[in-house]
N, C-alpha and C positions, 0 to 999 in steps of 0.2 A: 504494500500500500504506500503510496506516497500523499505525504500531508502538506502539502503546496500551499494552505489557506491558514491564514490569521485564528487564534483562537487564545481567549484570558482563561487563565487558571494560576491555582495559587502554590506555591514553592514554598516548603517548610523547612529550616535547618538552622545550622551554624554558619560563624561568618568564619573562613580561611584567610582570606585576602583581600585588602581593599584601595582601589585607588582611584587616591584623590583627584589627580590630572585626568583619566579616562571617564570619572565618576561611575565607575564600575565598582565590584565586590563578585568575591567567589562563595556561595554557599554550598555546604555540606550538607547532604538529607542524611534521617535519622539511618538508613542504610549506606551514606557512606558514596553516594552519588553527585558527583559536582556540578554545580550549574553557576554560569557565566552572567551574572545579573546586572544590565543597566539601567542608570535611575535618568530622567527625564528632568527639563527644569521644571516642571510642574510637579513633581514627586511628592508626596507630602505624606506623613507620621504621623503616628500616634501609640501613648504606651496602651496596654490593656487598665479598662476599669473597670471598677465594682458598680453594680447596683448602687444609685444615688449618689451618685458621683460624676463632676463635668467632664466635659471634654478635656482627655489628657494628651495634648499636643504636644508632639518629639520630631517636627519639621525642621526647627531650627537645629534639633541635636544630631540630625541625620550620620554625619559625617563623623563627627566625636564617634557616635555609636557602634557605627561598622567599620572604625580603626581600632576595634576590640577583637581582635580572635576569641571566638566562640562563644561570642554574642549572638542570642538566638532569636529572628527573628521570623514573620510571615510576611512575603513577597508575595503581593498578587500583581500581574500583568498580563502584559500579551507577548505569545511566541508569533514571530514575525517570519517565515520561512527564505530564505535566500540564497544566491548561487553559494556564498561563504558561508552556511552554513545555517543553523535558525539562530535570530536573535531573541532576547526575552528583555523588554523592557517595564519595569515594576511603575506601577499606578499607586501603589500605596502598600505601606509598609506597615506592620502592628509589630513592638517589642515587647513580648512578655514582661521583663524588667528594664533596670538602667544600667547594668553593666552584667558579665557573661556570669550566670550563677548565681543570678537576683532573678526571683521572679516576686510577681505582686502577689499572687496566691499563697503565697507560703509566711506573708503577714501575719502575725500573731492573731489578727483582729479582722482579718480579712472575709472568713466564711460567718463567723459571728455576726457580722453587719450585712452580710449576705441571707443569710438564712430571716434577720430581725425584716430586710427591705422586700426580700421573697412575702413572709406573715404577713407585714402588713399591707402587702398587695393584694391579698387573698381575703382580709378582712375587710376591705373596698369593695371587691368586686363582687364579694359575693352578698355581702350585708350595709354595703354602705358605712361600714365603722371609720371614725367613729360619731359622724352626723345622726345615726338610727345603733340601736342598741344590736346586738349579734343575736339572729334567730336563725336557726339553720328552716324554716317552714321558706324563707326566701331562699334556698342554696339549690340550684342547678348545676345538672351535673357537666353541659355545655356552658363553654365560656367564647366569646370569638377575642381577638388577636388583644384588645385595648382594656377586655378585663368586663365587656358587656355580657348581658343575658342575650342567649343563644334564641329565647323564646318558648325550650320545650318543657315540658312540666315531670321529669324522670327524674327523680333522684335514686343513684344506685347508690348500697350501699358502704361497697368498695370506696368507692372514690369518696364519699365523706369520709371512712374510717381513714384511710389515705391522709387524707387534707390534714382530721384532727392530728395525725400523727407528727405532720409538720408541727401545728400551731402546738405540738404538747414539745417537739426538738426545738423548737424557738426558747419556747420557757426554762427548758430547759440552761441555754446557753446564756441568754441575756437576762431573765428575770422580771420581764416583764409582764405585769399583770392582767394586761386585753389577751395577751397569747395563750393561758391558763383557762382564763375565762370561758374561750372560745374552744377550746380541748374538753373543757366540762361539758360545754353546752352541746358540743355535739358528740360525745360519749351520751349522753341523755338522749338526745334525738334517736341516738341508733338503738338506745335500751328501748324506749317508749315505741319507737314506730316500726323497727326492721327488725327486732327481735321475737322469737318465738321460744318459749317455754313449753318444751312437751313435759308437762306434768309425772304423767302415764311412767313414761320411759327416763324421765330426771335429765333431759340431755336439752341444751339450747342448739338449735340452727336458726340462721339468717336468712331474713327474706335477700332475693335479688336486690330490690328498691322498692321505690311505691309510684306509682303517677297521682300526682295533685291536679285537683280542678275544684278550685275555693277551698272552700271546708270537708272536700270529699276526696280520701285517698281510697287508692286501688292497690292494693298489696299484690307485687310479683312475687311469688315462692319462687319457680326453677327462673332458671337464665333467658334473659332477650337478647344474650348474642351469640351470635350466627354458631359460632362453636361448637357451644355449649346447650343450644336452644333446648326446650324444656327437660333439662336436667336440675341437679343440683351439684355443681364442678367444687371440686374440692379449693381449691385455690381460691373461689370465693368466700367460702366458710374460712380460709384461712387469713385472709386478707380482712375481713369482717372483726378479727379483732387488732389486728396493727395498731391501729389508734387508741383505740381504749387503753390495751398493754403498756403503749405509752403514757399513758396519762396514769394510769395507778403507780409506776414508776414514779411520779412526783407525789401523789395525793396518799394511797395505799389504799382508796377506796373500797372497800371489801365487796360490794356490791359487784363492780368490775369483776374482784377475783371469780366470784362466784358462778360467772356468766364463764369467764376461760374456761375455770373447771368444767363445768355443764361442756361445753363446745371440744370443750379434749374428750371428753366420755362420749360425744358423738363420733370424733376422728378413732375411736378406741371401736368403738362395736359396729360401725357401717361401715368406714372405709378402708380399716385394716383387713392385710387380708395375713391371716393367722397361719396359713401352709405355707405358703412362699416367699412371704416376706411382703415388707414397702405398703402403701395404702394405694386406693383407688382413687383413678382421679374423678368417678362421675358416679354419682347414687341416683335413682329415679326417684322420683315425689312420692308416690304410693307406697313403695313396700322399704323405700329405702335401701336400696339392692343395688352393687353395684356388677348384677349380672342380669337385670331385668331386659328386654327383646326391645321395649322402648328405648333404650340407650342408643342405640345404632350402633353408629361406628367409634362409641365412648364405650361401649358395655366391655366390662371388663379389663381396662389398659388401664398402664399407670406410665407416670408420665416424671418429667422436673418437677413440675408446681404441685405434684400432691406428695412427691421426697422432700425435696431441696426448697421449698418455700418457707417451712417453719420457721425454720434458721432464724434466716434476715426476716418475714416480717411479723415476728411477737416473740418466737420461743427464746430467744439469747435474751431479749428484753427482759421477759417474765422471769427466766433466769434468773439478769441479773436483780430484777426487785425481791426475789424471793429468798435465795441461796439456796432453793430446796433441789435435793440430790434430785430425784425424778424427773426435773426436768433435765434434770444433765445427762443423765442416764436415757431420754429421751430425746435429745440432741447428737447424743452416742451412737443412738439406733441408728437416725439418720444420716448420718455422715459415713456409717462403717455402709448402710444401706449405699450409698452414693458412692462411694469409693470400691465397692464390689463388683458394683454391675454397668456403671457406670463408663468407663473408660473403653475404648474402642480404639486402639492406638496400630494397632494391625491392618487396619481398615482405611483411617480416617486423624487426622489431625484434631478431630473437636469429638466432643463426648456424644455420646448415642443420648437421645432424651428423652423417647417413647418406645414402651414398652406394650408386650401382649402378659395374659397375666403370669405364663411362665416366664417373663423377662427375657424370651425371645426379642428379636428386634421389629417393632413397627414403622414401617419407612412407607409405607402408605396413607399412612394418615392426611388427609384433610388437604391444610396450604403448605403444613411441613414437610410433608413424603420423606426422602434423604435429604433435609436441609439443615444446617446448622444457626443456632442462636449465638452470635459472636457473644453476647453479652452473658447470655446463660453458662457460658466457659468461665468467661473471669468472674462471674459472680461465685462459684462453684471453689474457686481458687482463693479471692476474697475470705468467704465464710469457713475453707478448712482451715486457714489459717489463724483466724478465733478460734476455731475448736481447736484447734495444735495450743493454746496458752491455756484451755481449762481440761484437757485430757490429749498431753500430748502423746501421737503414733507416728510412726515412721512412712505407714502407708499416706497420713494425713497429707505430710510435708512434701513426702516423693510426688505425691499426685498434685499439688500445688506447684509443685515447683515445672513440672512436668509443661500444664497448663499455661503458667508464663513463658516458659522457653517457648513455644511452639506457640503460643499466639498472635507475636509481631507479627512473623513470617506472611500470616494466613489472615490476618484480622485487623491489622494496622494500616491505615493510611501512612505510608515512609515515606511520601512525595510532600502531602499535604498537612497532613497530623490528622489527628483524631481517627474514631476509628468505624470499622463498618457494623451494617443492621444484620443482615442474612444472607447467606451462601450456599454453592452446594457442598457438602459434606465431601464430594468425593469429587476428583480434577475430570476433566474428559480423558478419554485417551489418550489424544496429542496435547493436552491441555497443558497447560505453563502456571495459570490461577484457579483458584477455586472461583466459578461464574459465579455474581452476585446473580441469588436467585429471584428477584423482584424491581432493585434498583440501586445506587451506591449512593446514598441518600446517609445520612449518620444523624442516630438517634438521639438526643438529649438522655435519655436511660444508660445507654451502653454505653455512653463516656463517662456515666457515674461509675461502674462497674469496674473498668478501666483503672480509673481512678483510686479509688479507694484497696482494688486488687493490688497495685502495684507500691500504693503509700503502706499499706498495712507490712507489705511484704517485704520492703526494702527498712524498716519499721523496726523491723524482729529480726530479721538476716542481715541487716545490713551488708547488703549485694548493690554498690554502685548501678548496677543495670539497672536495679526495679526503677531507683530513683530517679535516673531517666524519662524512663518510657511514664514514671508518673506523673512529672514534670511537661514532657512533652503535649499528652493528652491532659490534663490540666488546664495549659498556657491554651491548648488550642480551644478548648470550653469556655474559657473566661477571654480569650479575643472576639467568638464569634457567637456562642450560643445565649449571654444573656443581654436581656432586651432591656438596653439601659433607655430608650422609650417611655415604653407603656408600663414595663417593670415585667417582672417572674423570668424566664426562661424560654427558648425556643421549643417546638418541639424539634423539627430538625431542619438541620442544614446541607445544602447542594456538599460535593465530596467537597467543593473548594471552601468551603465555610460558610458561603454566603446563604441565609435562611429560604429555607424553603416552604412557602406560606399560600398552600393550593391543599382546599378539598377540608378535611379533617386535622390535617399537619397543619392548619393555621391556628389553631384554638388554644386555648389558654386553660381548658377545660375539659373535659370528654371523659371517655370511656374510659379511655387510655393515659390519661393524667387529671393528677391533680396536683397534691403540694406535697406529696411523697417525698419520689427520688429525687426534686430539685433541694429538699429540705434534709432529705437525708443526708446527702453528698453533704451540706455542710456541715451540718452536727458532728460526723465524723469524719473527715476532714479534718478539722478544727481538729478534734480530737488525737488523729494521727500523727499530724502535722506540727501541732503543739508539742502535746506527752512521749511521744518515739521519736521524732526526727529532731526539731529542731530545739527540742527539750526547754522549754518555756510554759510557766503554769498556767494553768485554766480554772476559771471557775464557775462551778454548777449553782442549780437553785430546785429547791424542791418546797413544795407546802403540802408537808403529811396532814390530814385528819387526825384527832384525838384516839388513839388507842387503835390506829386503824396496821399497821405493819405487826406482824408477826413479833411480838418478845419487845416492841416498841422500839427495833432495829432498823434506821434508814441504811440502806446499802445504793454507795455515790458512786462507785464503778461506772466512768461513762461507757465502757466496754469491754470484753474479753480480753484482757492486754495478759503481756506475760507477766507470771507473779510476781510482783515486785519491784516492777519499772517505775511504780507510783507511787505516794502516798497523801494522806491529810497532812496538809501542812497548818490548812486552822479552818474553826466552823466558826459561822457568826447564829445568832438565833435572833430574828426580828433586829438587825443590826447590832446585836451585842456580842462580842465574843465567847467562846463557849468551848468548855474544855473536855467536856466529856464523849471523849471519840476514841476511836481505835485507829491512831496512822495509818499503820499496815495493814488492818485488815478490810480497809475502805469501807467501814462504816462508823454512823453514828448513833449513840444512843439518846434515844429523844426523852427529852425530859416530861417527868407526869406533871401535866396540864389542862384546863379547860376549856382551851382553844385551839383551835389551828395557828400553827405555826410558819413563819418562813424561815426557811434555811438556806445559808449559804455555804459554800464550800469551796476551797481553794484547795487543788489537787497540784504536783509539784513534781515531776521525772524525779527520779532516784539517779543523775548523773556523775556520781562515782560509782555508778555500775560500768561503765563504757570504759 
């Protein structure tokens, strides 16, 4: 093929070489590819910023900048095709930081004011906060681009549990009081309206959502997407308590506990399946079966999201608010389940993710057939390596580390940064890449994944690589995916970074987002970034209920870290200091009281471990 015609796209790397007279620069891609890049007199910079923050112009610094070997920046232009050769001249240039091994992201305060600007973006759009008081009876679960009502009247229940799980990691990190509020108020909404109590059986399941018309709601039990249609997919019962889990984590709510319990005793008798292991990903409404003839092409498989979802969204939380062995011992199951049947490396680069109930391979399935989830790899890598710090195995590590080695190769943007949505598991014949199976479009999700895989890993290993490639995808999330605009995040972006805002990927809100994984990513982040990497304290906030925690034990673990990295360096109680804690064993004992309490907490690296 000859490429004789003009075409912009954008060039990700380091700077080799720069010269002033030519106003040229050589960058390095993260593979180690050089490109000959000329700037224009029109050229013009800027660093990467935060949500609510101005325009950070680096026009004038141009030249300082990229007289830095291995200052890294994003080059967007056009390749110009010519008899000497193609030229690439840059239209605009984004520098993650201000000098090579600065980035903005790795701020102490960076994702904290991120995650604060995410909440109360979400507390606008959805409730008007704080002009009208926070009701979730107004929360839709479409948003379009600038944070308005979509118009439809669905509230799933996901996506609220989602949301409140943000506004519960907001409060978490900053302390503010609207973000607590709103984690209550809609932990309430989901008890009161998308809850079901079977008495009979002692077990809680969640409805789908409701549709609203005035004062008159319509309760969906099974699913209204396409997937899933009228089943009950595990992933949504599992996703149903995310946010709540979150929120007792601060409050100790007993009420909450109550509802997990109930909702584990459902994952415990319908969707385990007790001969072969792992749970079902789809039970039918009637008999609760996940081998009932209405299932279709759900009866009987199991899949990621009814293994590997626990993990990340509630069970490491409830975990950590609990200390109760069971759950860990339940977090064990899953992970040894995941790391058994999981891996396909004979085959395939990326992990098998559907199964038949013998844990044969289902490659037929639906829109996945043999397709691979770029993100559902590193998330998988991500989450054993929490488990590696609270029951560390050897299988845990080897299969994380496995996962990172092999997923630049296969899953990384090395031209541009960031990384891709879905592929095919397996090359063509002649083939060179894995073909993206739908589009090379990059998720807002899979660059959290990404992310936090690589910070956690390089965290605990201390492996120069991870740090890297965490850094890499990172700098490219925070130059293109958040909408310093309208505020929250993208959903996704063209390969070159530039947003991709057609159809459903324009929305602020959906099916498929809410203030989850934008909120997630920061809580820990923050967490990682701070406490392992850059070892710099952080401080939490919690406001228990009266007598509401177990032994009247608050446990500030922001996460699975490895033992000892951390500890109490001081608690405050409603602003006052307060001595009665346990450093090392990250918690606090709450003193007997007639009220609710706030607590603060300042957690501190243990840096004569390094």
């Amino acid at each position: 093929m000859d490429i004789n015609f003009t075409f912009s796209d954008t060039i990700a790397g380091y700077v080799t070489d720069f010269s002033l007279r030519e106003q040229s620069f050589k960058l390095k891609t993260s593979d180690d590819r050089e490109f000959l890049i000329h700037l224009m007199p029109n050229t013009y910079a800027r660093f990467a910023r935060n949500l609510g923050e101005p325009y950070q112009d680096a026009t004038g610094q141009i030249n300082h900048l990229l007289a830095l070997p291995r200052q890294m920046v994003f080059a967007y232009g056009t390749f110009y095709p010519g008899n000497g050769g193609t030229l690439f001249q840059a239209q605009w240039l984004v520098f993650p930081g201000k000098s090579p091994g600065n980035y903005r992201h790795e701020e102490p305060d960076w994702w904290i004011k991120q995650i604060e600007s995410i909440g109360h973006s979400y507390l606008k759009w959805q409730f008007n906060y704080p002009e009208e008081p926070i009701d979730y009876h107004k929360y839709r679960t479409f948003l379009h681009l600038g944070g308005g009502k979509h118009g439809d009247y669905l509230q799933e229940t996901d996506t609220i549990s989602r949301l409140v799980y943000g506004f519960a990691s907001a409060y978490l990190l900053t302390g503010k009081d609207e973000f607590l509020e709103a984690a209550e108020a809609g932990t309430n909404y989901l008890r009161d309206h998308m809850r079901f109590l079977d008495q009979d059986e002692d077990i809680v399941y969640w409805f789908h959502g409701i549709k609203v018309d005035g004062e008159k709601e319509t309760k969906l039990l099974t699913s209204e997407f396409g997937d899933d249609y009228d089943s009950i997919p595990m992933y949504e019962q599992i996703y149903a308590l995310t946010g709540p889990t979150q929120t007792m984590r601060i409050t100790g709510d007993t009420r909450i506990m109550s509802d997990i319990d109930k909702t584990l005793s459902l994952f415990e008798r319908f969707y385990k399946d007790e001969v072969q292991e792992g749970y079902f990903s789809h039970i039918d409404p009637i008999m609760l079966s996940a081998h009932d003839e209405s299932l279709g092409a759900n009866k009987a498989r199991k899949n990621w999201n009814s293994i590997g979802d626990h993990a990340p969204a509630y069970l490491i939380n409830l975990y950590l608010a609990t200390g109760d062995p069971k759950h860990a011992d339940f977090l064990e199951y899953t992970f040894d389940t995941i790391t058994r049947f999981f891996p396909d490396y004979l085959n395939s680069p990326f992990v098998q993710e559907k199964f038949f109930e013998d844990w044969s391979k289902d490659q037929v399935w639906g829109w996945q057939q043999n397709r691979a989830v770029i993100g559902h790899n590193l998330k998988i890598a991500w989450n054993l390596m929490r488990m590696q710090s609270l029951k560390p195995k050897v299988e845990y590590l080897d299969f994380a580390r496995k996962i990172a080695e092999e997923m630049p190769e296969v899953g990384a943007d090395r031209q541009r940064g960031g990384w891709y949505d879905v592929v095919d598991r397996v090359k063509k014949p002649d083939g060179v890449h894995h073909e993206f199976s739908f589009h090379d479009r990059k998720a807002w999700w899979q660059q959290e994944q990404a992310i936090l895989a690589y910070l956690i890993m390089h965290g605990i290993l201390k492996d120069d690589e991870y740090l890297r490639h965490a850094r890499e995808v990172a700098s490219f999330y925070s130059a293109f995916f958040l909408d310093t605009d309208d505020g929250g995040v993208y959903f996704n972006t063209l390969a070159n970074g530039l947003p991709y805002l057609v159809g459903n990927e324009r929305f602020k809100g959906s099916h498929s987002m809410s203030g989850y994984h934008s909120m997630e990513l920061c809580y820990l982040s923050a967490t990682y970034i701070n406490l392992l990497i850059k070892k710099e304290p952080m401080f939490m906030y919690f406001k228990p209920y009266i007598n509401s925690f177990k032994d009247n034990i608050l446990r500030v673990s922001p996460d699975i870290l490895p033992e000892g990295s951390i500890y109490i360096e001081a608690v405050f109680i409603d602003n006052e200091p307060y001595e009665n804690f346990d450093a090392n064993g990250l918690f606090v004992n709450l003193p007997q009281t007639d009220k609710q309490v706030r607590v603060k907490v300042k957690l501190t690296p243990k840096t004569w471990l390094d």
